[in-house]
C-alpha positions in Angstrom: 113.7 110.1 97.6 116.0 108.3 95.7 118.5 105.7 97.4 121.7 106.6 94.9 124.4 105.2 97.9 123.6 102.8 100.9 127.4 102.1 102.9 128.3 100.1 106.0 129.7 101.8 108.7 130.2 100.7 112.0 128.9 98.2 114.4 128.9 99.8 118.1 128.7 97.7 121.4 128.0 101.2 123.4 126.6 104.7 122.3 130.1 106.2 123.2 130.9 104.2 120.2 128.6 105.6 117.5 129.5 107.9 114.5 130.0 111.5 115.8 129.5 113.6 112.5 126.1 114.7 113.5 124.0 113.1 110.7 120.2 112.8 111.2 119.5 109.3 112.0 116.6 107.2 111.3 116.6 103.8 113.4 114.7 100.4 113.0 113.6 98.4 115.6 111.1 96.0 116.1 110.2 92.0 118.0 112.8 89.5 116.6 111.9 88.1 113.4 109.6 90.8 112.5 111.4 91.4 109.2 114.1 93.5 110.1 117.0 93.1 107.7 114.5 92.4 105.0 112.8 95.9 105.3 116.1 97.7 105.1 117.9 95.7 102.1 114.4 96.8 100.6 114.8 100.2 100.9 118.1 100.7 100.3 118.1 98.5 97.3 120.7 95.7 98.4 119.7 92.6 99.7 122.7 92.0 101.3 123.1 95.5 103.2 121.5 93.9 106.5 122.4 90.2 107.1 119.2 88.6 107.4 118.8 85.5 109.3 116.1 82.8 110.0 117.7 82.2 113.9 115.6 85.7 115.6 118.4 87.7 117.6 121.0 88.2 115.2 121.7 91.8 115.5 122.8 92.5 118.4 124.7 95.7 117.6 124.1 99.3 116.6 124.7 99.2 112.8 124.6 102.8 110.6 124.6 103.0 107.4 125.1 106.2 105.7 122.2 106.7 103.0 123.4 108.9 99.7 125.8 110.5 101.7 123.4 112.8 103.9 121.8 110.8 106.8 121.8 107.2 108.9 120.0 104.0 108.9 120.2 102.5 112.0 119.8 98.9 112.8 119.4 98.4 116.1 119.1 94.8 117.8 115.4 93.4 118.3 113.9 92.9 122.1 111.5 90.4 123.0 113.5 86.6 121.6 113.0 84.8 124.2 115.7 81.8 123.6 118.4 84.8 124.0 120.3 84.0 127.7 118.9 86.8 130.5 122.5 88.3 130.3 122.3 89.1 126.8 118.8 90.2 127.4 119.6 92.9 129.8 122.6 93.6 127.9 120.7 94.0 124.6 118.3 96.2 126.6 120.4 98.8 128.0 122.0 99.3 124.9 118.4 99.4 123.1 117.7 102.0 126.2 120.8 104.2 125.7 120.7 104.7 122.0 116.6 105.3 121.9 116.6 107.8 125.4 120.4 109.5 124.7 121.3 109.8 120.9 121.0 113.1 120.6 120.9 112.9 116.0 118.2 110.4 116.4 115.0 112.2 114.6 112.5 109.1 114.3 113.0 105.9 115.7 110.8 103.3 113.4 108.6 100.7 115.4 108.3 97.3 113.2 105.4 95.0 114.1 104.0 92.2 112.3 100.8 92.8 110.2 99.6 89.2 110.7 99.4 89.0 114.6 97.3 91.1 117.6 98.6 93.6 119.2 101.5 92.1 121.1 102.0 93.3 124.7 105.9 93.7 124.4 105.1 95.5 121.4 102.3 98.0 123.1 105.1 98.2 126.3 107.8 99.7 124.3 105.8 102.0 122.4 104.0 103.1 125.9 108.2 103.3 126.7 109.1 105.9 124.0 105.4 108.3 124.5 106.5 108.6 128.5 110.3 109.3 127.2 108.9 111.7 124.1 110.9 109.5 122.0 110.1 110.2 118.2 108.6 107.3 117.1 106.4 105.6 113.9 104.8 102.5 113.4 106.0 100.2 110.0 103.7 97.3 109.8 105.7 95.0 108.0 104.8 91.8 105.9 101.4 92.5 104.6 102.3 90.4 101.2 101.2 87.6 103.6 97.5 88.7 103.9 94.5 89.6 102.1 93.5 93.5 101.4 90.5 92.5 104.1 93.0 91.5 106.6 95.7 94.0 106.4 92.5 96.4 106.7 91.1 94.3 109.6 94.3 94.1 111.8 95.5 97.6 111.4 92.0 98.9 112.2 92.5 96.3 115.4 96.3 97.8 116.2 94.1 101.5 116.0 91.6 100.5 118.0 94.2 99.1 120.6 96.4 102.1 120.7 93.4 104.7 121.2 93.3 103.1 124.3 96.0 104.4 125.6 97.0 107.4 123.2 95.0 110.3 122.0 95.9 109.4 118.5 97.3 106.4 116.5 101.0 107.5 115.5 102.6 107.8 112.2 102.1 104.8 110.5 103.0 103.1 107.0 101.9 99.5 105.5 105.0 97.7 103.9 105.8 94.5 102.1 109.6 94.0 102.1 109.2 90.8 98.9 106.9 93.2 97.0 108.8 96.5 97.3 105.0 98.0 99.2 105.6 100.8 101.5 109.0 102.4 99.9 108.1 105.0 98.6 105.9 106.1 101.8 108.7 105.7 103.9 111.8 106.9 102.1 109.3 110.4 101.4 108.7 110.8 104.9 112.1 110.2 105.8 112.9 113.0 103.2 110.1 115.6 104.4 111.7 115.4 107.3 115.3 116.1 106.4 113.8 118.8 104.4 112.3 120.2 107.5 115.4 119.7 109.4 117.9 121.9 106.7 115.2 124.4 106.8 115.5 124.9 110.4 119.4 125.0 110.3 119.0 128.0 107.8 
């Protein structure tokens, strides 16, 4: 798939405020500071689409793009940053909650974690989250332009090993470097596949 048009259009506080026009939607979410913004502007070709920002918790809104016309990139705020006040915390997390349980156009919701750590139990919890909810989900291991061949390989067989603890098999998952472009193409195909799959469907 080819990104031709990537266009702001909203920022929602609630789910009742969301687009209504029934696009498929494909939503980001990840740990604070995982790479966020960076992965998007990547994929969409504009590094300025999704604000990026070196103080974690900046988004802290539902943010669709509409990709080429046809379907929505969500941004949705990241759990886990610590310094953010409880309030904001459980505010953050009922929105995270109603968006990821209730939109009904969400088809894959997009699980960021960082290639260079363990598994992280906040991580593993919301993941655990979405497979008791059936929540579509896939795993984007992001910033692998900060390690070795050997140690991508190492901690992703690690992240496998972890999962199979708990899950009969490791999810969807793609490898992506948001400075080197790595992963794109991956992504942006399996995003189309499924479209595909989805106008067939509707036929």
């Amino acid at each position: 798939m080819q990104v031709k048009t990537a266009t702001f259009v909203k920022s929602s506080a609630r789910l009742i405020q969301c687009p209504v026009d029934k696009k498929p939607e494909y939503a980001f979410i990840g740990r604070s500071n995982v790479g966020k913004s960076s992965l998007i502007n990547m994929l969409v070709n504009n590094k300025k689409l999704a604000k990026t920002s070196g103080r974690p918790g900046k988004t802290q809104l539902i943010n669709h793009f509409e990709i080429n016309g046809e379907w929505y990139l969500v941004d949705l705020p990241g759990y886990g940053y610590a310094k953010v006040s409880k309030k904001s915390k459980e505010k953050f997390g009922a929105l995270i909650q109603d968006y990821v349980e209730k939109r009904e156009d969400m088809t894959n919701l997009f699980v960021l974690i960082d290639s260079r750590l363990a598994p992280q139990p906040i991580d593993l919890e919301f993941m655990e989250f979405c497979g008791v909810k059936g929540i579509p989900f896939s795993i984007v291991f992001t910033k692998i332009d900060k390690l070795t061949g050997n140690q991508i390989n190492k901690n992703i067989r690690a992240y496998q090993k972890r999962m199979l603890q708990d899950w009969e098999e490791m999810p969807v998952y793609f490898a992506t470097s948001a400075e080197a472009g790595t992963g794109k193409d991956e992504l942006l195909g399996y995003i189309a596949t499924i479209n595909k799959q989805l106008k067939a469907g509707k036929s």
